[in-house]
Structure formats: structure tokens, C-alpha cells
C-alpha beads as a LAMMPS data file, in Angstrom:
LAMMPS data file: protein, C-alpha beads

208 atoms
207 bonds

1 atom types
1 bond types

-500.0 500.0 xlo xhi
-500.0 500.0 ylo yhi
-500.0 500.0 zlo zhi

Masses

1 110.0

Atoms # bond

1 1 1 32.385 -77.300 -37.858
2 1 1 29.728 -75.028 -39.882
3 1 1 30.475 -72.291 -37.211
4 1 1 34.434 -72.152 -37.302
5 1 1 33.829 -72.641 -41.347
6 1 1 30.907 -69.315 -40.827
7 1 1 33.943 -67.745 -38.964
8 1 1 36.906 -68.501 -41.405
9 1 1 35.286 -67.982 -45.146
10 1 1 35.312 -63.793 -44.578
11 1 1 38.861 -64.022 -43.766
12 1 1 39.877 -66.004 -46.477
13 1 1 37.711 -64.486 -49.289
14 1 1 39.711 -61.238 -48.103
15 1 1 43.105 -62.791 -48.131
16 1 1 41.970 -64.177 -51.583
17 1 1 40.580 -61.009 -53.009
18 1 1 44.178 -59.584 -51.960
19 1 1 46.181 -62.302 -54.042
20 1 1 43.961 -61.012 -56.943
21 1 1 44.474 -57.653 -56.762
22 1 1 48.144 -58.291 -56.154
23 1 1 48.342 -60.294 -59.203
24 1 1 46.867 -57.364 -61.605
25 1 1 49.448 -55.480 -62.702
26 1 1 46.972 -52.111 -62.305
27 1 1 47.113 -52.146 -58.997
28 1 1 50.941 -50.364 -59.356
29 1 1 53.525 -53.360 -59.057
30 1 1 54.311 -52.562 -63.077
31 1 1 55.246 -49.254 -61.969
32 1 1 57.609 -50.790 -58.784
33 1 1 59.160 -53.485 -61.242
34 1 1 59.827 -50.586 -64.290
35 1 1 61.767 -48.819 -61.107
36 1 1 63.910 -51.655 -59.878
37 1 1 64.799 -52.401 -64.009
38 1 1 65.374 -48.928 -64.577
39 1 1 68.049 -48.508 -61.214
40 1 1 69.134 -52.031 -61.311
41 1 1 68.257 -52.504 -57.819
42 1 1 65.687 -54.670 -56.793
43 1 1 64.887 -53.021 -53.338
44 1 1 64.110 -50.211 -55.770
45 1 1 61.141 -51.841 -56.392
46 1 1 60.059 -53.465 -53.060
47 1 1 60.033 -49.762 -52.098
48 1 1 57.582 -48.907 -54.313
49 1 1 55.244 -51.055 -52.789
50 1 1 55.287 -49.196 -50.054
51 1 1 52.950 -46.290 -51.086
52 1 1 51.599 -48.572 -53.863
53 1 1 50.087 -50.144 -50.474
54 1 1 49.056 -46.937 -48.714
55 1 1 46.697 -46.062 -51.521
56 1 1 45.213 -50.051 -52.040
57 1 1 44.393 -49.550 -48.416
58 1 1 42.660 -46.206 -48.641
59 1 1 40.566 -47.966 -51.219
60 1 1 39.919 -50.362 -49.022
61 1 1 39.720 -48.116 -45.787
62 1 1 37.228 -45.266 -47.172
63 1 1 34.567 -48.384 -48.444
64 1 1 35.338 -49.864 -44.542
65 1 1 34.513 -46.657 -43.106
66 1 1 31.340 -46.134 -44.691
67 1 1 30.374 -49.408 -43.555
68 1 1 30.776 -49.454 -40.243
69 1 1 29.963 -45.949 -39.755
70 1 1 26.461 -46.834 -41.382
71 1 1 26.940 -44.691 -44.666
72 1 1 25.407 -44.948 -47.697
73 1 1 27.831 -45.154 -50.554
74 1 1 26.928 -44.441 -54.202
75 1 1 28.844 -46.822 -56.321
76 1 1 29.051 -45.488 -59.572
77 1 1 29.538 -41.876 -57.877
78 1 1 32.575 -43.040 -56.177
79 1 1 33.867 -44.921 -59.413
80 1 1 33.387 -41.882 -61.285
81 1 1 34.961 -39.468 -59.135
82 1 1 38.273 -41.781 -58.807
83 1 1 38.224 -41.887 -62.959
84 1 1 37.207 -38.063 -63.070
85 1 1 40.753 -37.578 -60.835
86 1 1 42.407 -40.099 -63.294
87 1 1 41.079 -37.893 -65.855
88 1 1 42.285 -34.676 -64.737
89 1 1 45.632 -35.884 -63.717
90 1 1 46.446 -37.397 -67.073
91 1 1 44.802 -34.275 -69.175
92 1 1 47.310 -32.270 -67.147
93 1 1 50.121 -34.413 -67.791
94 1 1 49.265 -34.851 -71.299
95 1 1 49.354 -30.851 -72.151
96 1 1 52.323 -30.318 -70.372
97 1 1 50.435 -28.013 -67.520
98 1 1 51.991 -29.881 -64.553
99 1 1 55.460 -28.706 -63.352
100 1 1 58.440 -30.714 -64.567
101 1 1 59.599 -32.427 -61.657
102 1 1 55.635 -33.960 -61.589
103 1 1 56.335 -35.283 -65.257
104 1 1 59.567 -36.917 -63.960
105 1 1 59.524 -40.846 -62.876
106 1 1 56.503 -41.153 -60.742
107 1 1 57.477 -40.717 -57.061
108 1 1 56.166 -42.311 -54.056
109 1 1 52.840 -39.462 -53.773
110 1 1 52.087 -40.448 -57.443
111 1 1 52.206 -43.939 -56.503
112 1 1 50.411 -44.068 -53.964
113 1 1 47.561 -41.184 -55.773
114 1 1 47.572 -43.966 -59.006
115 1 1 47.150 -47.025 -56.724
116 1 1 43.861 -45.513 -54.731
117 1 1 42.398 -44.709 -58.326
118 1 1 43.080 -47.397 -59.937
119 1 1 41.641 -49.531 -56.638
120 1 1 38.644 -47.355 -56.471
121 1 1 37.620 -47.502 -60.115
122 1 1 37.719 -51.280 -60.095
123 1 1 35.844 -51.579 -56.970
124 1 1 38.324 -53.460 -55.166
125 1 1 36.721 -52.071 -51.449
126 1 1 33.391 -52.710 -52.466
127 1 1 34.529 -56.371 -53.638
128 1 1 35.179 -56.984 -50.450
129 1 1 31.505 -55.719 -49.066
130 1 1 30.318 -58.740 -48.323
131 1 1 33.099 -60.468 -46.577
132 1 1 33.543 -57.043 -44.587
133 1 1 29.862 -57.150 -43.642
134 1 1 30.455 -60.915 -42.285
135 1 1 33.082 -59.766 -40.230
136 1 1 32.373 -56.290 -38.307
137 1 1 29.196 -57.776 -37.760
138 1 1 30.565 -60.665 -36.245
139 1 1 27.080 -61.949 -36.236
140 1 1 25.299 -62.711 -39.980
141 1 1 21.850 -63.178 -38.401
142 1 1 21.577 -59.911 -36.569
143 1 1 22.661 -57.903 -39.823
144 1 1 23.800 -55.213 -36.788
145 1 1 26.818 -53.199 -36.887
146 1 1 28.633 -51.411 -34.336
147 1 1 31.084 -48.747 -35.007
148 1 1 32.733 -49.454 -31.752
149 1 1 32.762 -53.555 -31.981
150 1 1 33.872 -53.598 -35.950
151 1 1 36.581 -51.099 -35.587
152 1 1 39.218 -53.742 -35.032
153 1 1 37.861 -56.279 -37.012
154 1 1 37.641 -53.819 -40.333
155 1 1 41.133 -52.605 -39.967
156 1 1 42.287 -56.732 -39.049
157 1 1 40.818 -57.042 -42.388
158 1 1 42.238 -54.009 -44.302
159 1 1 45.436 -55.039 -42.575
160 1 1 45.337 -58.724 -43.983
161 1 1 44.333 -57.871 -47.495
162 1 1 46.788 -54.935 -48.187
163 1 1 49.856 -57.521 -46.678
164 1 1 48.375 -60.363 -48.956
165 1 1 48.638 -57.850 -52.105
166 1 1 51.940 -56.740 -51.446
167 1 1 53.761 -59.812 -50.713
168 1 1 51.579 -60.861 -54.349
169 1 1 52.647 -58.108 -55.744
170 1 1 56.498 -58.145 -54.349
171 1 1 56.596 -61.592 -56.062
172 1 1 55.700 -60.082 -59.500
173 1 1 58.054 -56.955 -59.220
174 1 1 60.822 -59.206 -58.355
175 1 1 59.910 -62.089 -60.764
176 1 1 60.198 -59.622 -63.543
177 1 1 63.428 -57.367 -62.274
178 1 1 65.247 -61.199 -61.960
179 1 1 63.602 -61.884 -65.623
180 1 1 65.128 -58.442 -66.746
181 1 1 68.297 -59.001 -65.543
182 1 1 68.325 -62.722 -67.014
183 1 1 67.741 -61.076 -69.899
184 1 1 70.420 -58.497 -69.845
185 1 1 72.934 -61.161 -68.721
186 1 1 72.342 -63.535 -71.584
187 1 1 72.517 -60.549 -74.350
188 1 1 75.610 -59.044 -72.939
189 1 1 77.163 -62.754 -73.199
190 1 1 75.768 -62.803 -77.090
191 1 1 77.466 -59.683 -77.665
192 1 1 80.756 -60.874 -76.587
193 1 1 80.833 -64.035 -78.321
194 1 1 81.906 -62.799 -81.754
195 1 1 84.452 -60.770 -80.479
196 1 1 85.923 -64.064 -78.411
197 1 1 85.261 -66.239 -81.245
198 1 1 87.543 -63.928 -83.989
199 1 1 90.469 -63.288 -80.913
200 1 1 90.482 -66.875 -80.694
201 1 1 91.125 -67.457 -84.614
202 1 1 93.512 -64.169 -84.654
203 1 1 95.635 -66.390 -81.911
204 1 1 95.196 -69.288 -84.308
205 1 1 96.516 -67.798 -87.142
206 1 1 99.409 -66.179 -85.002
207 1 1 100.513 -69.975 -83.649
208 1 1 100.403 -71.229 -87.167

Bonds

1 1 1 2
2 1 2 3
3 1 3 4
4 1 4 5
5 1 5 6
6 1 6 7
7 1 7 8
8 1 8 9
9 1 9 10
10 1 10 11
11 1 11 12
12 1 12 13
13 1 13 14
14 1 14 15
15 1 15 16
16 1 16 17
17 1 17 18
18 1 18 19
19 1 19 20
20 1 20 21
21 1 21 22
22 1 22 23
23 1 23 24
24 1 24 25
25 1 25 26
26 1 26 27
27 1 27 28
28 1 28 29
29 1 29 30
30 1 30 31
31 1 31 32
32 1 32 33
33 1 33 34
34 1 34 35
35 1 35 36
36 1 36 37
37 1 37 38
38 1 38 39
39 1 39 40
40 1 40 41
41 1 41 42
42 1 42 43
43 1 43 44
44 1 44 45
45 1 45 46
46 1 46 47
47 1 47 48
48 1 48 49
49 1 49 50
50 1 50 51
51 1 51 52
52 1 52 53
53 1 53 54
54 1 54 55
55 1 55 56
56 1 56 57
57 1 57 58
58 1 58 59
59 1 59 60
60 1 60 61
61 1 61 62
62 1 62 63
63 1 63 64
64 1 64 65
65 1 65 66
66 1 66 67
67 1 67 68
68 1 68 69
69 1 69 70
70 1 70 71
71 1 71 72
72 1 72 73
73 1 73 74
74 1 74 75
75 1 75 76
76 1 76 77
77 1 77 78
78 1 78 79
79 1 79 80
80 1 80 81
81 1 81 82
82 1 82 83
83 1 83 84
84 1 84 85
85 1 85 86
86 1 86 87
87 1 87 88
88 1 88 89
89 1 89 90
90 1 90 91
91 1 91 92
92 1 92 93
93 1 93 94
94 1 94 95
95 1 95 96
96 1 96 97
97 1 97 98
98 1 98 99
99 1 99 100
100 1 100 101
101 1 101 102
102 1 102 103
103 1 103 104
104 1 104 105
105 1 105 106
106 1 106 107
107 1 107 108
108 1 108 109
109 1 109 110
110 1 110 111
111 1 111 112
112 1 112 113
113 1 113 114
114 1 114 115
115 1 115 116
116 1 116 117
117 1 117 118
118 1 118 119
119 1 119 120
120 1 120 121
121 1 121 122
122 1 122 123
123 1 123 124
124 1 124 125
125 1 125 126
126 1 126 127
127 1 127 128
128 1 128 129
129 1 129 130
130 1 130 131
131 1 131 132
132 1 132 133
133 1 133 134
134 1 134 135
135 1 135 136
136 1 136 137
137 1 137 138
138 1 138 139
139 1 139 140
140 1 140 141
141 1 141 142
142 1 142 143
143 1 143 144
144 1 144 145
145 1 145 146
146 1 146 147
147 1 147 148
148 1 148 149
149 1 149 150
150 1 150 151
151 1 151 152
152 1 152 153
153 1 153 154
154 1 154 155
155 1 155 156
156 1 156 157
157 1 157 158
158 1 158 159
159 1 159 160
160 1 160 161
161 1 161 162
162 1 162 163
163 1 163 164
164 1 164 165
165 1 165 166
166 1 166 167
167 1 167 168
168 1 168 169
169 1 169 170
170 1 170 171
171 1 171 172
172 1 172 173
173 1 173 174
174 1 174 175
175 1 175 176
176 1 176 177
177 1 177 178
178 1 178 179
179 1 179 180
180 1 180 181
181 1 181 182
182 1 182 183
183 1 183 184
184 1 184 185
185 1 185 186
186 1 186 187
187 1 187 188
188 1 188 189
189 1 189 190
190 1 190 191
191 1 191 192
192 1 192 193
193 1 193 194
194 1 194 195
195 1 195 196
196 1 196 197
197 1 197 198
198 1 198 199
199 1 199 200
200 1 200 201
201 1 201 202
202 1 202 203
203 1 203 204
204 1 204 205
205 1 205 206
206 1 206 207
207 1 207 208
């Protein structure tokens, strides 16, 4: 029982950790749902995710790599040079420097460029450190890890937290595109009320 447990807790701490990040609405699914409102079309949105998850996993992916490839990774170096991009890109933005189709509604490169920031800056990969460790080296006591034996393992678990975050995140988008058009329903029904209520006394007044 302790060694199936010793075998499951990685997996599920990533799978976990992937719900989280899903659920913050930094990690890009704001972005997917403000699409889907803004076209009226939900799938809008659940294509956002799409590159929103291509950059969560590069996040992931580049703190994987160093791992199993046995390389040492500066921490606040890497923050800082995902918030000195974030930096640039917005100062750019801000003065009206980048071309006009860049300043347009973010595309799918932007998305994915805003999701890897924002992933790297709040250390999602190296959240997941520990849990990675557990499983490319398969084997806690020996502390040894193989680039060729943790190859499949890292990308099982890249693969399982990225789908975790977007189905997470999917739920949000949609949750607040069906909210939005709620919304949208019930004030175009207030709207037409008063012009209902004074055709129906107009006809009143006619019959009398």
C-alpha cells in the first residue's frame, strides 16, 4: 500500500497543481472568455486555450528539461527574465512602438507569449520540482536521474498537467461566456418590457 501510495502522490500533486493553475485567471483563460463574449461564440474561446496551453507547457517543459538533463536553474534569473520580457512587451505596447495589427485583439502568438510569462514568473514549473523529481527518478532513494529513463515520464507529466489546466480552465471560459450571455438575455428582456407593457395599454384604450 505505502508503495502504490509512493507511486501515485507525484501524479496527483501534478494533476492538482494543474487544477490550480487552471483556476487562476493569469494563466490566460480571462483572455479566451473576453474572446468568446466579444464574438458571441463560445468555441471562440475554447480556441484560445489552445496556445494558452502551448505556452503553460513550455513553462512547464523548459523547468522539465533542466531537470532531467541535470541543469542548474537560477530561480530568480529565470523569473526575472520572463518579467523583463513582460516588461518590454508592455513598454512597447504602451508607447505605441509596436505595429498596429500587434495592438489589435491578442492573437493566438500573443497568447501563447503571455501564458509562458505569466507561468514562468509565478513559478508554476518549478512548483512542480518536487513531484517531477519523484517521478523521472522513478526511484526517491537513489536521488538518480536518467535523461534517457525520465524522458517519458517528464513529458507523461507535462502532458497530464497542461490537459488538467485546460479542461480547468475551459470550465471557467465557458462558465463566464454562458454567465455573459445570461446576462445579455435577461437585459434585452428588461428593455422590452416597457415597450410591451405601454402597446398593451395603447390596445386597451383602443378596445374601450
Amino acid at each position: 500500500m505505502t508503495s502504490l501510495w509512493n507511486s501515485l502522490w507525484p501524479w496527483m500533486a501534478v494533476a492538482g497543481a494543474g487544477a490550480l493553475h487552471g483556476l487562476n485567471p493569469a494563466t490566460g483563460w480571462m483572455f479566451a472568455a473576453a474572446l468568446g463574449v466579444r464574438s458571441h461564440d463560445r468555441m471562440q474561446a475554447l480556441r484560445a486555450l489552445i496556445p494558452i496551453a502551448v505556452g503553460h507547457a513550455g513553462a512547464i517543459g523548459l523547468v522539465a528539461a533542466a531537470l532531467v538533463l541535470g541543469l542548474r536553474m537560477d530561480r530568480v534569473a529565470l523569473q526575472f527574465m520572463a518579467a523583463g520580457l513582460f516588461v518590454i512587451v508592455a513598454g512597447f505596447h504602451l508607447l505605441g512602438r509596436m505595429p498596429a495589427a500587434a495592438r489589435k485583439t491578442a492573437g493566438h502568438a500573443g497568447l501563447a507569449l503571455w501564458s509562458f510569462m505569466m507561468a514562468t514568473m509565478h513559478g508554476a514549473g518549478l512548483m512542480l520540482l518536487p513531484s517531477l523529481f519523484a517521478i523521472c527518478s522513478g526511484n526517491a532513494s537513489t536521488g538518480e536521474i536518467t535523461a534517457s529513463d525520465s524522458l517519458l515520464p517528464a513529458l507523461g507529466a507535462i502532458g497530464l498537467h497542461t490537459i488538467v489546466m485546460v479542461v480547468v480552465s475551459g470550465l471557467a471560459a465557458a462558465g463566464i461566456c454562458r454567465g455573459a450571455d445570461a446576462f445579455a438575455r435577461l437585459h434585452s428582456g428588461i428593455k422590452r418590457k416597457p415597450g410591451a407593457a405601454s402597446s398593451l395599454a395603447n390596445r386597451g384604450g383602443v378596445d374601450t
